[in-house]
SETI-338976 format. One line per 10 residues: number of its first residue (from 0); their letters; for each residue x, y, z of N, C-alpha, C. Coordinates in nm, 2 decimals. Layout:
REM SETI-338976
NUM = A = X Y Z X Y Z X Y Z; ...
This chain:
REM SETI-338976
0 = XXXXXXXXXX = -4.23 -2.83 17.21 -4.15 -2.75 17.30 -4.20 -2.60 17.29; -4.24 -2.54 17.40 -4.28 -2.42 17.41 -4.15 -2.30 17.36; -4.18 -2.17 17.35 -4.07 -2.03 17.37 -4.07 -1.98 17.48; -4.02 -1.92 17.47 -3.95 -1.81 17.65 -4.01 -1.69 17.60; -4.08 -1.67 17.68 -4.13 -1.54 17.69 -4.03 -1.44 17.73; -4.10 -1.29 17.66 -4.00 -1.20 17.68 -3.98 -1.15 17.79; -4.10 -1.13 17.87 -4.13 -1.07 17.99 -4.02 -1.14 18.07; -3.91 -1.05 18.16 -3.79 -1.08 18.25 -3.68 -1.19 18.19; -3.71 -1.23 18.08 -3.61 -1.24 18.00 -3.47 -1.19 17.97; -3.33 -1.25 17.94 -3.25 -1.20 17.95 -3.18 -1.19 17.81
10 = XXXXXXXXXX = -3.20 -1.12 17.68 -3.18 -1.10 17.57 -3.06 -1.04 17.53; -2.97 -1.11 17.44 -2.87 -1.06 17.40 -2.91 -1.04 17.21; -2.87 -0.95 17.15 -2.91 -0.87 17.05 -2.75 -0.88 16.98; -2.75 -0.88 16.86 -2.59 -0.87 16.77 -2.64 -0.77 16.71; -2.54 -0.69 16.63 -2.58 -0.58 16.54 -2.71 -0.48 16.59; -2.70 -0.46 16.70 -2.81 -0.38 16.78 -2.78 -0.24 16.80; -2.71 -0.19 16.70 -2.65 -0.02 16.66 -2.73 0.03 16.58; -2.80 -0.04 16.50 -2.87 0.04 16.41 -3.02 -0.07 16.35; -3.07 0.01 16.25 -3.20 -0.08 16.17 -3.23 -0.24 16.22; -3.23 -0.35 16.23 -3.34 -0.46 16.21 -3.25 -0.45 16.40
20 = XXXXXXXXXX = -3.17 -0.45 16.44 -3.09 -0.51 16.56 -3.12 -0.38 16.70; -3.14 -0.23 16.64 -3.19 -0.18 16.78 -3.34 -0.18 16.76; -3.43 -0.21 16.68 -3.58 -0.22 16.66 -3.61 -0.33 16.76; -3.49 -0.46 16.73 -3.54 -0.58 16.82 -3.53 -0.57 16.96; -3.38 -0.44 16.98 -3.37 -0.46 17.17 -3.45 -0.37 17.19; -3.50 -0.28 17.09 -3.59 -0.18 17.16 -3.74 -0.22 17.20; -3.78 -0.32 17.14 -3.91 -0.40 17.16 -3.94 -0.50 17.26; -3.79 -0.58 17.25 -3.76 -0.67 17.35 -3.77 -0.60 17.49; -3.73 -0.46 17.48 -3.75 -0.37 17.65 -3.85 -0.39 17.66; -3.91 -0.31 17.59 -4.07 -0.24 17.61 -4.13 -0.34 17.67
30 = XXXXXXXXXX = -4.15 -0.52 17.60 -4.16 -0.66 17.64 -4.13 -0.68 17.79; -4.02 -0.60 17.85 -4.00 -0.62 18.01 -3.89 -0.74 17.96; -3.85 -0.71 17.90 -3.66 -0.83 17.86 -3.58 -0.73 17.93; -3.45 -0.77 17.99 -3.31 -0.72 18.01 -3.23 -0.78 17.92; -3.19 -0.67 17.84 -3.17 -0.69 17.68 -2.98 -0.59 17.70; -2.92 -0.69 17.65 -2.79 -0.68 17.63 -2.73 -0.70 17.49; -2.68 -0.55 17.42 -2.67 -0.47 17.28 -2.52 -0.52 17.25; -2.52 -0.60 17.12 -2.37 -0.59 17.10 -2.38 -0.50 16.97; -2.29 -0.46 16.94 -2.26 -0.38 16.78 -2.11 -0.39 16.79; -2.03 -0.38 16.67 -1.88 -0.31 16.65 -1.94 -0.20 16.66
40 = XXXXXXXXXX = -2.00 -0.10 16.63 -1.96 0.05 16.66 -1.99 0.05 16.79; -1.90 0.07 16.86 -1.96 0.11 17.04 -2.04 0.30 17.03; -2.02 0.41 16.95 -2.12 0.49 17.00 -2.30 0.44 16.99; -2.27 0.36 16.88 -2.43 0.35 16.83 -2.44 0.26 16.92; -2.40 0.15 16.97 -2.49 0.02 17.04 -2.49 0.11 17.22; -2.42 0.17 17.22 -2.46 0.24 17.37 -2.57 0.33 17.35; -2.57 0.41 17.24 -2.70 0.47 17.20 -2.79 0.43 17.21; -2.84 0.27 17.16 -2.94 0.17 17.20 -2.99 0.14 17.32; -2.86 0.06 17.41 -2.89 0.05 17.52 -2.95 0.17 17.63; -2.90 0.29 17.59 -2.97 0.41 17.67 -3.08 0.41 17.62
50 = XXXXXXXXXX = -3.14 0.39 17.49 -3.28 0.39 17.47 -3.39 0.32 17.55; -3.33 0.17 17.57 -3.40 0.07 17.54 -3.50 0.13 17.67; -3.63 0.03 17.74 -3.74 0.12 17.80 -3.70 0.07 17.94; -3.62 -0.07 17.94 -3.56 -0.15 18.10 -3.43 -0.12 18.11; -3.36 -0.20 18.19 -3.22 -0.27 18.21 -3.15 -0.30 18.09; -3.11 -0.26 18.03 -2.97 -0.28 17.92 -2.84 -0.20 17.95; -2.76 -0.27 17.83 -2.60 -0.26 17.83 -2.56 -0.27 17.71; -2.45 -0.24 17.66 -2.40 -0.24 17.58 -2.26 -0.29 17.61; -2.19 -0.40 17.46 -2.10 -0.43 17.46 -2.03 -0.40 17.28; -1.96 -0.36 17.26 -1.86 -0.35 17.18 -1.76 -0.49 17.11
60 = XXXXXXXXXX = -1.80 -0.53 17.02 -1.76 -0.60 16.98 -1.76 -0.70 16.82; -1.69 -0.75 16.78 -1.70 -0.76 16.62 -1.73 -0.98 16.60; -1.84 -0.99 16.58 -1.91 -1.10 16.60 -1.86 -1.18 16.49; -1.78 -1.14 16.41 -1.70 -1.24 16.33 -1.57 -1.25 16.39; -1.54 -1.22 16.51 -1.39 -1.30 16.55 -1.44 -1.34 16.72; -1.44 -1.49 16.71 -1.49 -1.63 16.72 -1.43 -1.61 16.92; -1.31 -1.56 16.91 -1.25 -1.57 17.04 -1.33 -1.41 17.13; -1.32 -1.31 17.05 -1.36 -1.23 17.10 -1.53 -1.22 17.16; -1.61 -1.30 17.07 -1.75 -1.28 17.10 -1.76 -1.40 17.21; -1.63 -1.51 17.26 -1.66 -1.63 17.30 -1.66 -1.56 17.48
70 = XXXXXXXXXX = -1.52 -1.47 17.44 -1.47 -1.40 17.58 -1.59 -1.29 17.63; -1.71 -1.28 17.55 -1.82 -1.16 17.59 -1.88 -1.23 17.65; -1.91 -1.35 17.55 -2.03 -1.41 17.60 -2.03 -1.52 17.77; -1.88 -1.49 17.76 -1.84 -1.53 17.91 -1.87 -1.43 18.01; -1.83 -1.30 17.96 -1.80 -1.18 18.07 -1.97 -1.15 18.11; -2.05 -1.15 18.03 -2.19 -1.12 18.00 -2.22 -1.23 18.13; -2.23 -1.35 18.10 -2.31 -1.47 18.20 -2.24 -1.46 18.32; -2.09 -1.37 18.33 -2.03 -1.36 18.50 -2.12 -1.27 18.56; -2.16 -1.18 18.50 -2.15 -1.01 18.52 -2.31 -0.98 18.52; -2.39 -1.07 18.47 -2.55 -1.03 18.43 -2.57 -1.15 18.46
80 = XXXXXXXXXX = -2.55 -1.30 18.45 -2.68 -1.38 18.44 -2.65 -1.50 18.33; -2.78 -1.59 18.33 -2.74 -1.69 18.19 -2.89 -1.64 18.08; -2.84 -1.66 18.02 -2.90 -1.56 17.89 -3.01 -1.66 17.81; -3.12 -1.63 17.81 -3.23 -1.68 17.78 -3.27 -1.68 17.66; -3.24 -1.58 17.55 -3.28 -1.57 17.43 -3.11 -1.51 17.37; -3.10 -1.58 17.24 -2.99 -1.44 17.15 -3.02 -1.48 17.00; -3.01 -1.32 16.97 -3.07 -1.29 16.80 -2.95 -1.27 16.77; -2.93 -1.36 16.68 -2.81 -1.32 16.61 -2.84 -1.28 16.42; -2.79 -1.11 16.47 -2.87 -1.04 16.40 -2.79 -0.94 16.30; -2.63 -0.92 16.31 -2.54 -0.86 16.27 -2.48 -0.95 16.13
90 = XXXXXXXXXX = -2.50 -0.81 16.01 -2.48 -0.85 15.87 -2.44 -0.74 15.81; -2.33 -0.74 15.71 -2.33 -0.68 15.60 -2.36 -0.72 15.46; -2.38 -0.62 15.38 -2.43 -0.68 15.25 -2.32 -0.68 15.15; -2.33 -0.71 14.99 -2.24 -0.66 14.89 -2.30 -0.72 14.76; -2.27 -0.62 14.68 -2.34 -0.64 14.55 -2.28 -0.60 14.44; -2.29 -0.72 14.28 -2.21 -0.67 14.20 -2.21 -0.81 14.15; -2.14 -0.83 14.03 -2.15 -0.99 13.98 -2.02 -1.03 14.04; -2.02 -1.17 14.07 -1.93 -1.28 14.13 -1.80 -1.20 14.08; -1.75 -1.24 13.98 -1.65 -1.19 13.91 -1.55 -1.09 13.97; -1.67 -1.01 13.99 -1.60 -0.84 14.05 -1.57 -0.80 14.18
100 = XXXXXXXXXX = -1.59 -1.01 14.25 -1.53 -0.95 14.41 -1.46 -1.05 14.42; -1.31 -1.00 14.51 -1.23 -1.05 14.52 -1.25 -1.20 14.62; -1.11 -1.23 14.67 -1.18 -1.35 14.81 -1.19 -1.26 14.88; -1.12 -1.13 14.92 -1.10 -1.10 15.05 -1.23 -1.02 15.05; -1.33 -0.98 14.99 -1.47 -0.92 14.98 -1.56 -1.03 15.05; -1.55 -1.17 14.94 -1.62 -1.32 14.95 -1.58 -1.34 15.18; -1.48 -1.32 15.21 -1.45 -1.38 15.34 -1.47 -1.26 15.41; -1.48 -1.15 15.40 -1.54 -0.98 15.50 -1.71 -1.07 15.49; -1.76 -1.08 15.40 -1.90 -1.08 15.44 -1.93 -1.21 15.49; -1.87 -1.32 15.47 -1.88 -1.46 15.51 -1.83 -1.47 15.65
110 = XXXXXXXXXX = -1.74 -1.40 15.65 -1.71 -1.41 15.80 -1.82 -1.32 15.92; -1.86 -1.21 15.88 -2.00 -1.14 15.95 -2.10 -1.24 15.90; -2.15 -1.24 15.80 -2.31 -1.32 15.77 -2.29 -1.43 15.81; -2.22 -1.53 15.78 -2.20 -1.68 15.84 -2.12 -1.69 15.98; -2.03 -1.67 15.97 -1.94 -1.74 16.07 -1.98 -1.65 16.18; -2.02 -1.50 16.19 -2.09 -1.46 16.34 -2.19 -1.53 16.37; -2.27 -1.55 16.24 -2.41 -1.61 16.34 -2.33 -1.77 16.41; -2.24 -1.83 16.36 -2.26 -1.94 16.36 -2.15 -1.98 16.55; -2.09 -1.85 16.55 -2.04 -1.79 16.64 -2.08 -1.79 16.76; -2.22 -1.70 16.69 -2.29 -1.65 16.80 -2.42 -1.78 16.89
120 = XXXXXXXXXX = -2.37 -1.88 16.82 -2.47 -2.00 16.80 -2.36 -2.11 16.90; -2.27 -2.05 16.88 -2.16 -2.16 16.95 -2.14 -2.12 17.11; -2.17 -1.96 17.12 -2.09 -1.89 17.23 -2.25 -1.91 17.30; -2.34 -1.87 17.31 -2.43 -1.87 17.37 -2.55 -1.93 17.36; -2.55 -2.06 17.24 -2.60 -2.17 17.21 -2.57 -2.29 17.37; -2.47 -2.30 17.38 -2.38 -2.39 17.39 -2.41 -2.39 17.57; -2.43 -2.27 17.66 -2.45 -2.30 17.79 -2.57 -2.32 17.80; -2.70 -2.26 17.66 -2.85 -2.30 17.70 -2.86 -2.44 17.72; -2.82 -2.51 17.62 -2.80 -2.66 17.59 -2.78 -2.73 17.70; -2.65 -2.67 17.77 -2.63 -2.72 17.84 -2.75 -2.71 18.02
130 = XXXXXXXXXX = -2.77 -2.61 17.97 -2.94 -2.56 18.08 -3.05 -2.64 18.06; -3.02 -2.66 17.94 -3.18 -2.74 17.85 -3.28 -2.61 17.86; -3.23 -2.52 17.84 -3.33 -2.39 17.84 -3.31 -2.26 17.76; -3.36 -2.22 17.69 -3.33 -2.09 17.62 -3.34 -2.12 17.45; -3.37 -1.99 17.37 -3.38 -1.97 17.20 -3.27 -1.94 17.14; -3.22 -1.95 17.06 -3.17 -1.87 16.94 -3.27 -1.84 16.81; -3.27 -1.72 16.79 -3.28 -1.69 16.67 -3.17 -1.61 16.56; -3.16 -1.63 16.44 -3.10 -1.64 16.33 -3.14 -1.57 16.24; -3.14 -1.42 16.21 -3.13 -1.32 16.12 -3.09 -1.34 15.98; -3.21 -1.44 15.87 -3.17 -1.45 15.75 -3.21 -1.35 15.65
140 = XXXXXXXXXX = -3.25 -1.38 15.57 -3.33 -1.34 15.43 -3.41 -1.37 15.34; -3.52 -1.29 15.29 -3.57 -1.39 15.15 -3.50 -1.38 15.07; -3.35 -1.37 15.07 -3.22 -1.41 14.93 -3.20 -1.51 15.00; -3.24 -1.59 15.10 -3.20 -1.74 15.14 -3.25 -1.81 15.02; -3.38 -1.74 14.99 -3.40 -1.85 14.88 -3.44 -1.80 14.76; -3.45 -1.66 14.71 -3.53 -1.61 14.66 -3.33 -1.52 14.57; -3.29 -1.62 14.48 -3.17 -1.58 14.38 -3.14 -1.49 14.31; -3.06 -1.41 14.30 -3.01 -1.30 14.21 -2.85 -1.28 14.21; -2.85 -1.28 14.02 -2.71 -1.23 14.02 -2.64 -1.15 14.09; -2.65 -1.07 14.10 -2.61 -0.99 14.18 -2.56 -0.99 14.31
150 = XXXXXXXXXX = -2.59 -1.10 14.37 -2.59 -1.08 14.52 -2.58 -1.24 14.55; -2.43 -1.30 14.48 -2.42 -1.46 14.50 -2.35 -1.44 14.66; -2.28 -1.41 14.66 -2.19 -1.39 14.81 -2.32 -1.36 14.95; -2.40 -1.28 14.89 -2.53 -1.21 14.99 -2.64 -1.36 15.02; -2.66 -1.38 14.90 -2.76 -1.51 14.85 -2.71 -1.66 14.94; -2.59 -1.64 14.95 -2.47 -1.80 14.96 -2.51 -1.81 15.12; -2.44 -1.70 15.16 -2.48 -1.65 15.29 -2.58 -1.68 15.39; -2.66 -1.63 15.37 -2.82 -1.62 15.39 -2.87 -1.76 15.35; -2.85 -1.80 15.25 -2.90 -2.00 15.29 -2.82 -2.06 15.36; -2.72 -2.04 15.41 -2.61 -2.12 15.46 -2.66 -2.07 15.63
160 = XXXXXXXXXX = -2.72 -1.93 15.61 -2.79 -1.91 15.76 -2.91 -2.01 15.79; -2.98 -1.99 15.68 -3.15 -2.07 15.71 -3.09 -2.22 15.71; -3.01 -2.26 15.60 -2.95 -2.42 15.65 -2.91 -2.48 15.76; -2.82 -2.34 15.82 -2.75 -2.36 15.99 -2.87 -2.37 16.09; -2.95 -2.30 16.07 -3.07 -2.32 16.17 -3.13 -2.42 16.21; -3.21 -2.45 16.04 -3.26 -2.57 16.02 -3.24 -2.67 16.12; -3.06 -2.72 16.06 -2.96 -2.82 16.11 -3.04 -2.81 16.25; -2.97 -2.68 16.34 -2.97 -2.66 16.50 -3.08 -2.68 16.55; -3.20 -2.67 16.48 -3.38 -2.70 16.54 -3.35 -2.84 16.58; -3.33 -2.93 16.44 -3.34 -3.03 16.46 -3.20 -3.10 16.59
170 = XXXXXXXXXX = -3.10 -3.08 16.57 -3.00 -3.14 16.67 -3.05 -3.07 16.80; -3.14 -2.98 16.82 -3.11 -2.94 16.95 -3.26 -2.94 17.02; -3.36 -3.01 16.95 -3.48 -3.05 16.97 -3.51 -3.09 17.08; -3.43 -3.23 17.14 -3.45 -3.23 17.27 -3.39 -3.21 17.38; -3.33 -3.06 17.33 -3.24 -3.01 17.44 -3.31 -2.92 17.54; -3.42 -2.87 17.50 -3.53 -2.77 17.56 -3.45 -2.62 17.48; -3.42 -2.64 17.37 -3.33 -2.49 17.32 -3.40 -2.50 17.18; -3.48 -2.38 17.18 -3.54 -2.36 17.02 -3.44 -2.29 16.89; -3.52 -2.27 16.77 -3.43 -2.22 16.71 -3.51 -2.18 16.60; -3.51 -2.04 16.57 -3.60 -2.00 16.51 -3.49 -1.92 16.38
180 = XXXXXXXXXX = -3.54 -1.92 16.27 -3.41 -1.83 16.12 -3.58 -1.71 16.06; -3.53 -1.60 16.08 -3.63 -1.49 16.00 -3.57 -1.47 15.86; -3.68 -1.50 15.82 -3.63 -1.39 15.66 -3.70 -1.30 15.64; -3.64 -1.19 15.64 -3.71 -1.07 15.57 -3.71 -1.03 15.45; -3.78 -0.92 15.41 -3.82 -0.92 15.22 -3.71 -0.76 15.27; -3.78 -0.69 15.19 -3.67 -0.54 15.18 -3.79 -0.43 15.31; -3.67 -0.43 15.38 -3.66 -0.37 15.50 -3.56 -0.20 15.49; -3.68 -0.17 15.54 -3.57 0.01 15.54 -3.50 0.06 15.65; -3.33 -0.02 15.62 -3.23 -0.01 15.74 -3.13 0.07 15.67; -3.02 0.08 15.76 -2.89 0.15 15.67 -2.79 0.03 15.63
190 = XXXXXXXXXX = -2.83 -0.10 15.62 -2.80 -0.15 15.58 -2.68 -0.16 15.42; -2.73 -0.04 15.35 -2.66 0.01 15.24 -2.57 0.06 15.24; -2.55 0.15 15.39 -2.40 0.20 15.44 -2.32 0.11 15.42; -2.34 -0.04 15.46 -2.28 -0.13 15.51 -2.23 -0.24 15.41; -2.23 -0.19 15.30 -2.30 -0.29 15.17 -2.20 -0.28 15.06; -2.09 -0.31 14.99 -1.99 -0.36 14.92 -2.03 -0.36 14.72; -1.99 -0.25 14.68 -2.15 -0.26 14.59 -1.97 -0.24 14.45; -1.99 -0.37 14.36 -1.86 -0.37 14.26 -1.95 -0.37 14.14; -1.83 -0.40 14.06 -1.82 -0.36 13.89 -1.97 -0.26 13.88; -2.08 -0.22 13.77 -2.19 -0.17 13.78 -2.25 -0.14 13.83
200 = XXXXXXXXXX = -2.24 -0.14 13.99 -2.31 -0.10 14.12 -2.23 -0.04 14.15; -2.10 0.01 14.12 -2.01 0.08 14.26 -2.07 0.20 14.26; -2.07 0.25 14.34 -2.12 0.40 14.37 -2.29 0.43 14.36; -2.33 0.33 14.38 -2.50 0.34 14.37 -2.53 0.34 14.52; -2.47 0.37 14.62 -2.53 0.34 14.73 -2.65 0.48 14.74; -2.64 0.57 14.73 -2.78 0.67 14.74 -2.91 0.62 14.63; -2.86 0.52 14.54 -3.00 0.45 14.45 -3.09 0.40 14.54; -2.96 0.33 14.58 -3.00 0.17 14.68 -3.08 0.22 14.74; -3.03 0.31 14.83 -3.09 0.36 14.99 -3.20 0.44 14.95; -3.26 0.48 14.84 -3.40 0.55 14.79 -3.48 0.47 14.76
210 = XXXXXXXXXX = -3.42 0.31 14.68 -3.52 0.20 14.68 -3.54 0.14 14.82; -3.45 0.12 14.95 -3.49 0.08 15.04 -3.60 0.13 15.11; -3.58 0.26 15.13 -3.64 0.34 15.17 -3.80 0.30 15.17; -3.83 0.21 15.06 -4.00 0.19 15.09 -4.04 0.07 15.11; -3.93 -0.01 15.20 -3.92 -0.12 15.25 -4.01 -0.14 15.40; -3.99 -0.19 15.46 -4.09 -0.22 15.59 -4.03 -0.21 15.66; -4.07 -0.12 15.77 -3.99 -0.06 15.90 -3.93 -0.18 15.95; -3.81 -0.15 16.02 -3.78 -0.26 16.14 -3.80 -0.30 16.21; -3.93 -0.21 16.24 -4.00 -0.30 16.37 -4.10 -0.46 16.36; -4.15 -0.41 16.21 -4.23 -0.52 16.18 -4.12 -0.65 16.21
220 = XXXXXXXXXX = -3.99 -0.64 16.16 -3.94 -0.72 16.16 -3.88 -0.75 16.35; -3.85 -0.70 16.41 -3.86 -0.68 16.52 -3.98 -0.75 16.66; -4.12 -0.74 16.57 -4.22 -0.80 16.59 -4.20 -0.93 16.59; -4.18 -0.98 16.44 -4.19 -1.09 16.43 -4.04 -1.20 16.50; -3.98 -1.10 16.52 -3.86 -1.18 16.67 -3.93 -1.22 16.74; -3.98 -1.11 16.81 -4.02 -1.15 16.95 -4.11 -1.26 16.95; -4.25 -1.20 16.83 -4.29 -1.34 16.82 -4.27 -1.50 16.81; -4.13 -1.53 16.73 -4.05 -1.64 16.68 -4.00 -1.70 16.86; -4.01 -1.58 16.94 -3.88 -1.69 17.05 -4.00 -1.75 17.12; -4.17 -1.62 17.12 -4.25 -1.68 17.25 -4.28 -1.79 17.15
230 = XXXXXXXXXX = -4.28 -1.82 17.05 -4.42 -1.92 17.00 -4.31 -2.10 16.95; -4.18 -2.07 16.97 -4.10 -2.13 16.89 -4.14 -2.15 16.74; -4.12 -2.08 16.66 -4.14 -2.09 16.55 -4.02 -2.10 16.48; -4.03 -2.17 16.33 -3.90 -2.25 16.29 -3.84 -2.14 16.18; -3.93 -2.16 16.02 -3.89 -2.02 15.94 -4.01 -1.95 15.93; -3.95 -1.77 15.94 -4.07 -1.70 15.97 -4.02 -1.60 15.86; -4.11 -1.55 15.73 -4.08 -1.46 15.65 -4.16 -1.35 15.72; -4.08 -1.23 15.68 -4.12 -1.09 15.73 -4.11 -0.99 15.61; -4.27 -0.96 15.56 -4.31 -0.91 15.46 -4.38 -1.01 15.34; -4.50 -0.95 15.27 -4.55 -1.00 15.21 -4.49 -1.08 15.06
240 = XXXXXXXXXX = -4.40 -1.00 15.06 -4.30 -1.03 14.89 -4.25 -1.19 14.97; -4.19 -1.15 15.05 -4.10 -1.27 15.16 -4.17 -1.39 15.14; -4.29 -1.37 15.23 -4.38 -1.48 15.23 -4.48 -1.59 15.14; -4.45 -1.48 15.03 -4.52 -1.52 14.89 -4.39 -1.59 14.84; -4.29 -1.53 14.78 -4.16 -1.59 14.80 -4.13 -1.72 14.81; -4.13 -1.73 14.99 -4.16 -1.87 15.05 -4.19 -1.96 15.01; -4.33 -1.98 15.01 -4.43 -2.01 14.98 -4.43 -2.04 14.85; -4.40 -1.98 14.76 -4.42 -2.03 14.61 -4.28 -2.09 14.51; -4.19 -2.04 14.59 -4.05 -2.13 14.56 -4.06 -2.24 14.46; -4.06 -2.31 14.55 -4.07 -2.48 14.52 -4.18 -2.51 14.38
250 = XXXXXXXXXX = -4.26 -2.37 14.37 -4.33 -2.46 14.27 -4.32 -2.36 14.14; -4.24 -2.27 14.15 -4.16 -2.18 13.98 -4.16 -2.28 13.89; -4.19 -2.27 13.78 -4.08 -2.35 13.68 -3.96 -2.28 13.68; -3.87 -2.42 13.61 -3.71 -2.35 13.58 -3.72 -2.24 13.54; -3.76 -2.19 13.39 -3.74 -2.10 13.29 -3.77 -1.97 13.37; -3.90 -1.93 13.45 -3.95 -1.83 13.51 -3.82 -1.79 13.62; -3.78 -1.94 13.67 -3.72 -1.89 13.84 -3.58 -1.87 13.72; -3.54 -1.88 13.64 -3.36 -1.79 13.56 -3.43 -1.69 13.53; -3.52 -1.65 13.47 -3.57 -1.55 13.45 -3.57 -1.44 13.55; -3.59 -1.47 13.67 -3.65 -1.42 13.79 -3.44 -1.37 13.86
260 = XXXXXXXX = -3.41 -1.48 13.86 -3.28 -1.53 13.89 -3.19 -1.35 13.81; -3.18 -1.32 13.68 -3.11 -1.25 13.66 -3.19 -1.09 13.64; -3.33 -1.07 13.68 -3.36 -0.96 13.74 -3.27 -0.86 13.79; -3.22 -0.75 13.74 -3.11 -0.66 13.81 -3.18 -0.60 13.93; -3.05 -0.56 13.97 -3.05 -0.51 14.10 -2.99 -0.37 14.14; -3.06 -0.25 14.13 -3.00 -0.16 14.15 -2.90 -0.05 13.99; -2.98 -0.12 13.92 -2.91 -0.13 13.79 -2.98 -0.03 13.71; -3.13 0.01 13.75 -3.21 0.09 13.68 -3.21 0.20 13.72
């Protein structure tokens, strides 16, 4: 099964207010997409959409509640069109040992990192299918597979993304609907605004955001979107750490990957 090219494409973007999410609608324009921006903060994702280089819009909305992104993704296909690509791209992070977060921390990030994408897979999954036409892509991580204490809630997440994908390539194979999951390595977003940091980590967010800082622009990651929807491609790591990562997983020994496993984070 081939990808959809970007060119006149109709692209809807999650989390497109800021770092990995307006890099992708901003590329997707440039591409000659009509690219439609969701974010919860409505100044920023209208910010976007004014950027973008074609036809965009902005919508306002919080992609972990299930009824609200179901009622966009209606208003969107009345109002614009049936929608040919969506990155479901909106996440927050949180960091700290298991212990030191409550449930209601465990279900804020579960509900954005999992249950939006899975959301966002249901709301505009679901009429491609029924088209037998159009991508999703799936905004994971190399913490899909790549463990640390620190970051079980973030880690849990993020494979439960690359798992959901997986799953959806294969169930939706011969629907003419691809399904592509990115992981990226450390990317320099503001991501750390956004980021839940307990016990030994609280108040490190300016560390964080000086180690990000020499992470890989957005766009790389951005790139390799667009590339993932033309080429249908399944998992695509973005960055070399990522890819090596990947790639060598499976063949760690135990003792190196616990070793590897309790590596601090943010701690030095």
């Amino acid at each position: 099964m081939s990808g959809v090219k970007a060119a006149g494409a109709r692209i809807v973007v999650t989390g497109a207010g800021s770092g990995i999410g307006e890099a992708t609608a901003l590329r997707f324009s440039r591409s000659g997409a009509q690219v439609i921006c969701i974010d919860i903060d409505g100044e920023r994702v209208r910010a976007t959409a004014a950027a973008c280089a074609g036809e965009a819009v902005a919508f306002t909305c919080d992609v972990a509640e299930s009824d609200a992104l179901q009622a966009a993704a209606e208003a969107i296909e009345r109002d614009h069109g049936p929608i040919d690509v969506v990155v479901n791209n909106a996440g927050v992070g949180m960091g700290g040992p298991f212990l030191d977060a409550t449930a209601e921390d465990w279900e804020w990030l579960m509900r954005v990192n999992l249950d939006g994408v899975a959301n966002g897979c249901r709301s505009f999954g679901a009429p491609m299918v029924q088209r037998r036409h159009g991508h999703v892509v799936n905004v994971a991580s190399a913490a899909a597979y790549v463990m640390n204490r620190d970051m079980a809630a973030y880690c849990a997440s993020k494979a439960a993304v690359l798992a959901l994908s997986r799953c959806l390539r294969a169930d939706w194979a011969g629907s003419g609907v691809g399904v592509s999951v990115i992981c990226p390595g450390v990317i320099s977003t503001p991501i750390v605004t956004a980021t839940r940091l307990l016990g030994p980590l609280a108040g490190r967010q300016a560390h964080l955001q000086r180690q990000f800082r020499f992470g890989h622009a957005p766009d790389a990651v951005a790139k390799a979107i667009v590339r993932a929807t033309e080429k249908n491609q399944a998992v695509v790591p973005v960055g070399l750490e990522a890819g090596i990562a990947h790639r060598a997983a499976p063949f760690i020994p135990g003792p190196v990957q616990a070793l590897l496993d309790r590596a601090p984070i943010g701690r030095i």
